[in-house]
C-alpha positions in Angstrom: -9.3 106.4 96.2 -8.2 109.8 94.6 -5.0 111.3 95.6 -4.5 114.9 94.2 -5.0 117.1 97.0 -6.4 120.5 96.9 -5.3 123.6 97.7 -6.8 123.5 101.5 -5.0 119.7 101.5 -8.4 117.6 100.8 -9.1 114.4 99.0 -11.0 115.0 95.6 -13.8 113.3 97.6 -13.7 114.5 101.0 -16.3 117.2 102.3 -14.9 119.7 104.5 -14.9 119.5 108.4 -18.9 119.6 109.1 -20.2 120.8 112.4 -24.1 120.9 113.5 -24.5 122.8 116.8 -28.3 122.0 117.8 -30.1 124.6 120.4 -28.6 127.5 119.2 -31.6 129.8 119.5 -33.3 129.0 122.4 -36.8 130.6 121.4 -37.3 128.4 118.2 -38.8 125.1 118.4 -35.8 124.0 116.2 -32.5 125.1 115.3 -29.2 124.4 114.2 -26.1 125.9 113.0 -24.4 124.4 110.5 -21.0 124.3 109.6 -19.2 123.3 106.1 -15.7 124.8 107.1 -15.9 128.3 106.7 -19.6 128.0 105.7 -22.0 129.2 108.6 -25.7 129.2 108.1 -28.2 129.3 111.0 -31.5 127.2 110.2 -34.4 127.6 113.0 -37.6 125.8 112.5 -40.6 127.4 114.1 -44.1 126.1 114.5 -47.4 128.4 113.2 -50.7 127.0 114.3 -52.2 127.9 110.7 -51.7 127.1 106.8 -51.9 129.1 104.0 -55.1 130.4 102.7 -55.5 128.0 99.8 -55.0 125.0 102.0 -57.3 125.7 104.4 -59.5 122.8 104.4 -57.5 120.2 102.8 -56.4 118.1 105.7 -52.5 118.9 105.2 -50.6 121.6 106.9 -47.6 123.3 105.0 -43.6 123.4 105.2 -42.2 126.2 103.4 -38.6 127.8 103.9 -37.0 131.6 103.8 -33.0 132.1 103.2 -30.7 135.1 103.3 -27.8 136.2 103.7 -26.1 139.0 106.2 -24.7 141.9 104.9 -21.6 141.1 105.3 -21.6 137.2 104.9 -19.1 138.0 101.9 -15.7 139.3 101.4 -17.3 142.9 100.4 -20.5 144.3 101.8 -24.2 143.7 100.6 -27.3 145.4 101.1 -29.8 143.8 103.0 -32.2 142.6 100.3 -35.2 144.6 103.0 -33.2 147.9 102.1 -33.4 147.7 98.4 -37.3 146.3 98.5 -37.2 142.5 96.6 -35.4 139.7 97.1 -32.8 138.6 94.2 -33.7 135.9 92.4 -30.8 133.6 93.7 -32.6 133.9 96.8 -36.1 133.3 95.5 -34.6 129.6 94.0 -32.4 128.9 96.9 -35.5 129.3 99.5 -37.7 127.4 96.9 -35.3 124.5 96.8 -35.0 124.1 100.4 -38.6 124.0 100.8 -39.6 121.4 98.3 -36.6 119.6 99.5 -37.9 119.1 102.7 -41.7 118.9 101.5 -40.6 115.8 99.5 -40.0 113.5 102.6 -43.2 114.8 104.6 -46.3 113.7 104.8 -48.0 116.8 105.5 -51.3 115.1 106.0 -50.0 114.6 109.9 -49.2 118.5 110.2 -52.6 119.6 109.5 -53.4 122.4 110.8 -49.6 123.8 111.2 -47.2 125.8 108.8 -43.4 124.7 109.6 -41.4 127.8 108.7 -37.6 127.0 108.0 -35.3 130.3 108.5 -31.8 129.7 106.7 -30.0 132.8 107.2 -26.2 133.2 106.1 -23.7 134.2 108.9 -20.3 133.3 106.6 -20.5 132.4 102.7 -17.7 130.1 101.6 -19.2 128.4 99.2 -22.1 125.2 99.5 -24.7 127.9 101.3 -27.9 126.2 99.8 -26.9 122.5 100.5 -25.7 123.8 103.9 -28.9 125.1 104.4 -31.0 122.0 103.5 -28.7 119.8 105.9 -29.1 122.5 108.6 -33.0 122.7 108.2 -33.4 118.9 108.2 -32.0 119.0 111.8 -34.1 122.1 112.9 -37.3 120.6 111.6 -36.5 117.0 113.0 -36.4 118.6 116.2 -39.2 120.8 116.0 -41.4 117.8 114.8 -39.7 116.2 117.8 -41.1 118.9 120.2 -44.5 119.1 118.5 -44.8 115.2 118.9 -44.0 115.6 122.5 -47.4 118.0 122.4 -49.2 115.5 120.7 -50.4 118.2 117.8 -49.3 115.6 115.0 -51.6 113.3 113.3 -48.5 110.8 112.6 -45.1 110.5 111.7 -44.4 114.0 109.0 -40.7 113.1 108.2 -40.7 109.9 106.6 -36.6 109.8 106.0 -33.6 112.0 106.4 -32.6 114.0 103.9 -28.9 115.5 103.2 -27.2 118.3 100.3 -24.0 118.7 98.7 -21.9 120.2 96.5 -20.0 118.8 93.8 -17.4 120.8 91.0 -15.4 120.0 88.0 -12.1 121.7 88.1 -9.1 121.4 85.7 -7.5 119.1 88.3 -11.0 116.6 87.8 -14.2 116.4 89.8 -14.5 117.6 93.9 -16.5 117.6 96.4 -17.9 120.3 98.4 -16.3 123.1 96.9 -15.2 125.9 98.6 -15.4 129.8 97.3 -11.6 129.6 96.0 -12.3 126.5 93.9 -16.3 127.8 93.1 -14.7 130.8 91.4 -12.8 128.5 88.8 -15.0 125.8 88.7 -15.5 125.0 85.1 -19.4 123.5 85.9 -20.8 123.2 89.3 -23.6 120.8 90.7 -25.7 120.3 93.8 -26.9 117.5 95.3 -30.1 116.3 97.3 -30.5 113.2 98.3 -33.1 110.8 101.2 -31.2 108.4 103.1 -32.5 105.5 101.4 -30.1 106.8 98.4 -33.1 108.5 96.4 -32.4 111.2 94.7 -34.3 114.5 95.6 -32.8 117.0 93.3 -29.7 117.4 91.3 -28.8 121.1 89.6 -25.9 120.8 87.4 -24.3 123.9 85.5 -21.5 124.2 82.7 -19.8 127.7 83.6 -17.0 126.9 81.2 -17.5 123.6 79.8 -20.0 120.5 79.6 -20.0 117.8 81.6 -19.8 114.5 80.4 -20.7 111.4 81.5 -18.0 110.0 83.1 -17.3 113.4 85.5 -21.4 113.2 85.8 -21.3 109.6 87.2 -18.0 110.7 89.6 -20.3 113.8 91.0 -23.1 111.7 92.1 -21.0 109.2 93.2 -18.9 111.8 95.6 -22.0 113.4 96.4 -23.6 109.7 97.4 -20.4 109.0 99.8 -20.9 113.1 101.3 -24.5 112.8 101.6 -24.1 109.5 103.7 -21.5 111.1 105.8 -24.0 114.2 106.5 -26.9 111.5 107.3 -24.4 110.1 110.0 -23.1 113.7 111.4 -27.3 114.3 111.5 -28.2 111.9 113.7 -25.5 112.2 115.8 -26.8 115.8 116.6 -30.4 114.8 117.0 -29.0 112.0 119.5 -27.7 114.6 121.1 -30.4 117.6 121.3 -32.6 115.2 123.4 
């Protein structure tokens, strides 16, 4: 096991106290607020009786996601992204990713007929927003799924496994997990993890800021990540256990 501790007193491989508070908004047929230390991102799932244009007709319905962040998420102001008329792109991807995350363990066949919106919107940015997001939005969607079941409007079973996200970095002092913004700021390359319970891989994004990764510090991220992303899974279905 590593040994170095960080500046906040972690493990190289420990996440950062997780919290997923189910029920938070109490008009959306899913929701959860997620936690990753300092990290707060509030994910609601809501149910629209309709798909998209171009899938009308096609026997599937649709799950699609929208993320932002408040103004003041951040140590400084922002605008609101309405205000200045388009989103940025770091927005567009980070919505894009959470969407096709999810997408990638439904069967959208057994939502026909419904569009499951997933609204990830930034209360507190400390680093790890889009994989708190994804881990946030698997829990509102399991639950909204949950309450649309209990309507019999579902054709089947649309989630076919749990899904989790994290974030990995390489620093001087060697690889970590779950950076927060203090070690994100000097992280020489940065990576983000998605991965199904049954260990598959959904999507990994790996970036040199100041230096390649090689091997050896790839294989340590994904296996930090894989221990993190387990932990998640667990801390997921505890929640769900407990939102019935």
């Amino acid at each position: 096991m590593p040994t170095s501790p960080r500046t906040d007193g972690r493990q190289l491989d420990a996440l950062r106290e997780i919290r997923l508070t189910t029920g938070c908004n109490p008009y959306a047929e899913g929701s959860c607020l997620v936690n990753f230390g300092m990290t707060e991102v509030l994910c609601t799932a809501s149910v629209q009786a309709k798909v998209p244009q171009w899938l009308k007709g096609k026997g599937q319905g649709w799950l699609t996601a929208e993320y932002g962040m408040l103004p003041r998420a951040t140590g400084e102001r922002k605008d609101r992204e309405a205000t200045r008329g388009k989103q940025e792109g770091r927005t567009v991807e980070i919505q894009r990713l959470i969407g096709r995350s999810l997408r990638s363990v439904c069967n959208l066949a057994n939502l026909d007929g419904y569009t499951l919106w997933l609204d990830c919107d930034v209360l507190v940015a400390d680093g790890g927003t889009r994989t708190a997001a994804i881990t946030g939005s698997y829990v509102a969607a399991a639950i909204a799924l949950r309450h649309m079941e209990q309507q019999k409007l579902l054709k089947g079973v649309v989630m076919r496994e749990p899904l989790a996200a994290v974030s990995c970095g390489l620093l001087e002092s060697g690889v970590v997990l779950d950076m927060n913004y203090a070690e994100d700021s000097q992280t020489l390359a940065d990576a983000n993890f998605v991965m199904s319970a049954s260990g598959r891989w959904i999507e990994m994004q790996v970036s040199a800021e100041q230096a390649p990764v090689d091997d050896a510090a790839m294989e340590k991220m994904k296996d930090y990540a894989r221990g993190g992303i387990r932990h998640l899974l667990e801390l997921q279905q505890q929640a769900l256990a407990l939102s019935v």
